[in-house]
N, C-alpha and C positions, 0 to 999 in steps of 0.2 A: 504494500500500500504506500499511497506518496504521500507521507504523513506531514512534510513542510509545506505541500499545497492543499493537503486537507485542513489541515488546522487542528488536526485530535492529536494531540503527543502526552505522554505520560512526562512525570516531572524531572525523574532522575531515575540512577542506577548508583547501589552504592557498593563498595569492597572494601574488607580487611584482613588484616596476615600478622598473624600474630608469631614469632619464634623462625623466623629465617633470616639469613644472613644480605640476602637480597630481596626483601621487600619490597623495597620500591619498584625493580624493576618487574616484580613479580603481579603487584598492583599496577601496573602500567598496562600490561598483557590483559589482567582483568579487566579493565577498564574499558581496550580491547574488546573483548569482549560483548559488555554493556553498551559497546558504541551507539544505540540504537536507541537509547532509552535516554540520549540526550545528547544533542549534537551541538548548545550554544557555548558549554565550558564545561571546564574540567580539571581536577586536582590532584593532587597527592600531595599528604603529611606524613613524615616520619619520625622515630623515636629512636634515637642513641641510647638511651638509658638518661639520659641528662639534662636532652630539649628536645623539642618538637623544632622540625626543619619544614619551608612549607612550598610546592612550587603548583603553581595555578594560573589560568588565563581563558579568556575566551576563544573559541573554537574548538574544534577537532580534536580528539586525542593528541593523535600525529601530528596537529598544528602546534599545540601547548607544549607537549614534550617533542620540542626537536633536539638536536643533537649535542647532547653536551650537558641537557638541563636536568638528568636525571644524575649526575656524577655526584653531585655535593651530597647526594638524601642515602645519607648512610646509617644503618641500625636493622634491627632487627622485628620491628612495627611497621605497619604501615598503615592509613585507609585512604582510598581513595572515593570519586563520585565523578559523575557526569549528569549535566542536566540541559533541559530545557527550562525557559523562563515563564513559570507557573506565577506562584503567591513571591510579592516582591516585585516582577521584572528583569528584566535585561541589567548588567554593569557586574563589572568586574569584582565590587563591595558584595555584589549576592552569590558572586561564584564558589563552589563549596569544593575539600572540606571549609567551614570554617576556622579560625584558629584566634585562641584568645589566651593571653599573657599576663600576667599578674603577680606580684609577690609570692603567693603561697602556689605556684605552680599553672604549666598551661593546659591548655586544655582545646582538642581537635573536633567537631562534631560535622558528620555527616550524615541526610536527612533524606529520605522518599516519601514523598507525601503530602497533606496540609492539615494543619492543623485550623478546626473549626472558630477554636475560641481565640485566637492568636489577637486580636484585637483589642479582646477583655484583656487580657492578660499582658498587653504593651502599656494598654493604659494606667492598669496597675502598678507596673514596673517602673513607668515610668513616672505617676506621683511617687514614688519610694526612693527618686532621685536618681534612676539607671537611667544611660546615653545610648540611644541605638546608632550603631555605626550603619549597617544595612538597613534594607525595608524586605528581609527576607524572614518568615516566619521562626525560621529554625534557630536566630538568636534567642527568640524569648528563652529558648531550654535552655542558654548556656548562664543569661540573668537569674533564671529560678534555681540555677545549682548552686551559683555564688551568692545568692541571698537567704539559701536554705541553712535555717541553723544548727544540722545536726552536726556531727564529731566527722564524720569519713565520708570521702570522696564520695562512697556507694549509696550510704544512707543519704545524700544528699540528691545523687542522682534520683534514685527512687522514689524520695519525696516530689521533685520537679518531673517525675515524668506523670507520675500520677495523677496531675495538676492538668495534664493536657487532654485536649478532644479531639475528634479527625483520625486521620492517618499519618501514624510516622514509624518506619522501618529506622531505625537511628545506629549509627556506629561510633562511638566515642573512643578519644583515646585521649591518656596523658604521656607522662614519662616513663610511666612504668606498668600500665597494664590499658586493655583496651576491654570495653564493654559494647552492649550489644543489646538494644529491646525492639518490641514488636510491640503494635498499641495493641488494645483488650480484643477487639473483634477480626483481626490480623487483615487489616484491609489491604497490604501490600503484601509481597511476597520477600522472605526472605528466607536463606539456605545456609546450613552452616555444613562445615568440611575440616579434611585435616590433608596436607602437604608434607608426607614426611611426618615429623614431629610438631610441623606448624599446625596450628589451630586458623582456619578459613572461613570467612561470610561473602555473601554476595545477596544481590536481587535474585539473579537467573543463576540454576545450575549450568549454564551454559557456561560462565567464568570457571569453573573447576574443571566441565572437560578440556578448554586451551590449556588451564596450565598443569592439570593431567592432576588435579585433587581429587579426592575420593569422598562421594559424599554420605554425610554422617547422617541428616535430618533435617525438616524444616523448623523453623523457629517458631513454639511456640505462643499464641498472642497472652500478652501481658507478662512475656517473661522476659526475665534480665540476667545475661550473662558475664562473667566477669573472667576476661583473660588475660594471663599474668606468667612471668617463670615457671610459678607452682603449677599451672596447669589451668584446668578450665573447668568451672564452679556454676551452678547453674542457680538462681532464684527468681522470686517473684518481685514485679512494683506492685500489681494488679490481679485482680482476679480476673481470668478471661471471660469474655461476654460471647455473645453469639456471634459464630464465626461468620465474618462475612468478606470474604477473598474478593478484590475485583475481578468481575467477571471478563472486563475487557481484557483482562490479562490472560485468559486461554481464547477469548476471539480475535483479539489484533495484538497486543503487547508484548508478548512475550517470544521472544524466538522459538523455532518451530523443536529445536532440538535441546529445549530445558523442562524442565519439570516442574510442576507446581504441588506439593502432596502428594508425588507419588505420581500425576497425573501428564503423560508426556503430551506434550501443546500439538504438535504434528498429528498427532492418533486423534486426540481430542477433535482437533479440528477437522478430521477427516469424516468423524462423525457426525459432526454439523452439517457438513456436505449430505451425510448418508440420509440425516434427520428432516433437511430442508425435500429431497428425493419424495420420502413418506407423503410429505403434506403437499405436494404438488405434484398435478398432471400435464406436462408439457410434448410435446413433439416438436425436435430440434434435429439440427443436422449436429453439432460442436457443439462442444462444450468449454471455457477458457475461464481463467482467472485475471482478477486483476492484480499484478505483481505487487509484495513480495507474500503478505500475509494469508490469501484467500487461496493461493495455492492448492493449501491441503485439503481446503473444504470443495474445491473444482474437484479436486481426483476424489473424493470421496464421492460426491454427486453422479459424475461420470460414471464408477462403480458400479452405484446404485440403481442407476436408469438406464446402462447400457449404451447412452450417449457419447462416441468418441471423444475421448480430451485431447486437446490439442493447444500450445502454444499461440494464442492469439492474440496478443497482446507482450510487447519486450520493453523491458525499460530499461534505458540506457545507465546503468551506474557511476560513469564518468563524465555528469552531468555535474556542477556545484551547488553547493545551498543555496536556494532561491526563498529564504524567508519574506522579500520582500516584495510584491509584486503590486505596484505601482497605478498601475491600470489593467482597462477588462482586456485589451489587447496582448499586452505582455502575460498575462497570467494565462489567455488561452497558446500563446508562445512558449510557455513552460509547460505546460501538460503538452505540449508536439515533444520539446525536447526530452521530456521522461519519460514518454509511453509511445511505442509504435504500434499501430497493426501489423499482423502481417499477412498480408492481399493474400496469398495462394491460401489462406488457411479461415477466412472467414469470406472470402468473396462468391457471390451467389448461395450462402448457406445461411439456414436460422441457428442465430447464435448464441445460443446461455451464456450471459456473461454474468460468474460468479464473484460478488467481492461482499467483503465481511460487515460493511454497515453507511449507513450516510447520516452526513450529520447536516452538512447545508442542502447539498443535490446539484450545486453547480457544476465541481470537477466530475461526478456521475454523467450528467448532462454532455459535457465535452468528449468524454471516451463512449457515450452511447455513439456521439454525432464523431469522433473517430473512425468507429466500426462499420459504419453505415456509408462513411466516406468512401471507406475501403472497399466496399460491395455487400455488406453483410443485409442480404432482404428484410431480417427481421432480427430483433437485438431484445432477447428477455433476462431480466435484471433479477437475479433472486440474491437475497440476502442472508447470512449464516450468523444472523444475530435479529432481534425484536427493533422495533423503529427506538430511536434514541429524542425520549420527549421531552426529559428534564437534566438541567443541569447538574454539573460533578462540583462538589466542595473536598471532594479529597484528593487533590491533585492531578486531577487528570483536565487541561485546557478544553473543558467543552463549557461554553458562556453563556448567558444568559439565555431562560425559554425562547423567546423571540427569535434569536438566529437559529434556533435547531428547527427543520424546517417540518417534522413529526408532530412537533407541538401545537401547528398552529394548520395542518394540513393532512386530509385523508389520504390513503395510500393513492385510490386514483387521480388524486387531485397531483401526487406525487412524481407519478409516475407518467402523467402531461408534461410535468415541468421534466421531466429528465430526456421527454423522448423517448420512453421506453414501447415496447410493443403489449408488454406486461410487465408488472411490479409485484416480486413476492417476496414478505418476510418469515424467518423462523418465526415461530411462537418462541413466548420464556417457558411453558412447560415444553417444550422437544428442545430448546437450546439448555435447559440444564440437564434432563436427561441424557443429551450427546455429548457433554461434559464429562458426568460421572462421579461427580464425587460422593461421597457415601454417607455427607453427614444429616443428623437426622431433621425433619421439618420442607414445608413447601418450598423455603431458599434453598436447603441442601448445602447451606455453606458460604451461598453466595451473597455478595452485595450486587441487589438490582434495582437500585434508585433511580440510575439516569433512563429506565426500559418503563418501572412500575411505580416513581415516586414515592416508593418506601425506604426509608434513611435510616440506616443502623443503628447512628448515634443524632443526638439533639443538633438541631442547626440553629446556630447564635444568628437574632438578628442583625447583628454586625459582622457576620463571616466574611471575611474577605476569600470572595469569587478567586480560585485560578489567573494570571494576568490574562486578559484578552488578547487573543491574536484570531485573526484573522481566518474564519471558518468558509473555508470554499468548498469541503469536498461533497 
């Protein structure tokens, strides 16, 4: 999926390494990894035993760590992050990890997520005399730790986390151990591993197979890990509440070849495909995806109805960030340079085009009128997720009702705007059952606010929305 021209991006990816000699560059590779889950900046902090060392910037992994700037970050810690600019904005102040210095020691925090109440809770801070250097949510945690009056780093931690609402996967580190939580209802995905003797987190199991970690478990919600010389300690801030994993994270988020619970994203989405199959009768020549996420749910489709799959749709990879698109001209100039048809493979044929959700219907609209450029007679648009009708408070950039074009419009009224020949979405009961997970109750685990308007946790009426960007797809 072209998620810089759709406008849906999750907010980050985070990594840590606790007990190796090359950390940093081991965190690098993770990073690596997570490239997907945040392409405006990116960080790394490490720990000597003595100080946290910090190097960060916007862009690219490979932009930020060019040649030479990983040498200084020596020790045997590390955490790194990549993000998009969600709660905050864009600027190099909100590029994470963040890193904070003080007389009694510093302190690295890296964040997935947004926190609901982050608002209250600045305001608080900030009558009690705290200075925000950012406008990026994840400081409040590191003010609530330094104004916590208990005796230890930990008890202080866990006091501040427990203070928070929303979604945050968090990885902290000082000089001398790194810790590790997941909010009550585990709304982000996070995985812990071991490297050798090291101790491993990430968002995506995907970081562990590059750098060939072995993974141990997912991290339970509301727990707190505590990783040090001595080893790795496991406790509570929280008592977990009902599980609710973003769901976008097995329909679009997550790489195809990580795990979420056990549950691998590729297979999962296959069955979307399979599930979307069930609930629809169509007659097609082709079947295609839209690159890179809806893949699995095409071949799954294709499976299922005996409709050839076929490459019909390529998109270029060596195309650059095009966050910015200026006008309606250039933006349909950027869906040409990301997405081709290709003529021998949809010309004169009715064509399933499978892709995994829409949130405005513009960029849908452009690759229907792609397909149809190319020769395709007839272009049916099915979906491997429910219409997306309400806004995300937990870090994922989808913006207020109004721009989501579900909330204010029926599928056929949809599915005119796109140009489609037909417009079908999964149900939320056949996309959680194609999912799978096994926990108990009608979600099954999941958070499905943005599909059903039901919210896991309290929504402050001062929540600060995701930063707005620009929803075309």
């Amino acid at each position: 999926m072209l998620a810089e021209l759709r406008g849906l991006n999750e907010e980050c990816g985070v990594f840590g390494i606790w007990g190796d000699p090359n950390a940093a560059q081991i965190t690098y590779y993770g990073l690596h990894a997570l490239q997907h889950r945040g392409q405006e900046g990116a960080g790394i902090v490490v720990t000597d035993g003595q100080s946290l060392q910090a190097v960060k910037g916007e862009g690219l992994v490979s932009e930020v760590f060019s040649t030479g700037k990983l040498d200084h970050l020596k020790g045997s810690g590390a955490i790194g992050h990549v993000r998009y600019a969600t709660a905050g904005g864009r600027g190099i102040e909100n590029v994470q990890p963040l890193l904070f210095r003080s007389s009694t020691g510093s302190l690295a925090i890296a964040h997935n997520g947004n926190l609901v109440n982050a608002n209250s809770l600045r305001r608080h801070l900030e009558r009690q005399g705290s200075i925000f250097q950012s406008s990026s949510d994840t400081e409040v945690l590191a003010h609530l730790i330094k104004k916590s009056g208990y005796a230890t780093f930990e008890q202080r931690a866990k006091n501040a986390l427990s203070l928070l609402k929303g979604a945050f996967a968090v990885v902290m580190m000082t000089e001398d151990e790194m810790t590790v939580a997941l909010d009550p209802n585990g709304l982000r995905p996070l995985s812990l591993g071991k490297l050798g003797d090291a101790w491993v987190v990430a968002s995506e199991t995907c970081a562990f197979d590059l750098i060939g970690a072995e993974y141990i478990r997912s991290i339970e919600p509301g727990e707190f890990l505590i990783i040090n010389d001595e080893g790795m300690r496991a406790e509570r801030f929280a008592f977990p509440q009902k599980r609710a994993i973003c769901t976008m994270e097995y329909v679009y988020f997550s790489r195809p070849d990580s795990d979420i619970d056990g549950i691998n994203i590729h297979m999962a989405r296959k069955r979307l495909g399979k599930e979307l199959a069930k609930e629809l009768e169509i007659d097609a020549d082709v079947v295609t995806g839209v690159p890179d996420s809806s893949i699995s749910a095409a071949i799954g489709f294709s499976e299922a109805t005996g409709i050839p799959y076929e490459l019909g749709l390529i998109k270029n990879r060596y195309v650059g960030r095009t966050f910015i698109q200026p006008s309606q001209d250039l933006r349909e100039r950027g869906v040409k340079m990301k997405l081709s048809p290709v003529r021998q493979v949809v010309n004169g044929k009715r064509v399933v085009m499978v892709d995994d959700s829409i949130v405005r219907g513009t960029t849908s609209r452009r690759i229907v009128t792609l397909l149809k450029e190319a020769g395709a007679t007839e272009v049916h648009v099915v979906i491997s997720s429910p219409p997306i009708k309400n806004p995300c408070f937990y870090g994922i950039d989808i913006s207020s009702s109004e721009e989501l074009i579900a909330s204010n419009k029926s599928v056929e009224e949809m599915r005119v705007l796109i140009g489609a020949d037909s417009l079908t979405f999964l149900s939320v009961e056949g996309m959680v059952r194609a999912i799978g997970r096994t926990d108990e109750g009608p979600d099954a685990g999941h958070c499905l606010a943005c599909f059903t308007n039901n919210y896991p946790t309290e929504i402050y009426p001062d929540t600060v929305l995701p930063h707005k960007k620009e929803l075309s797809r």
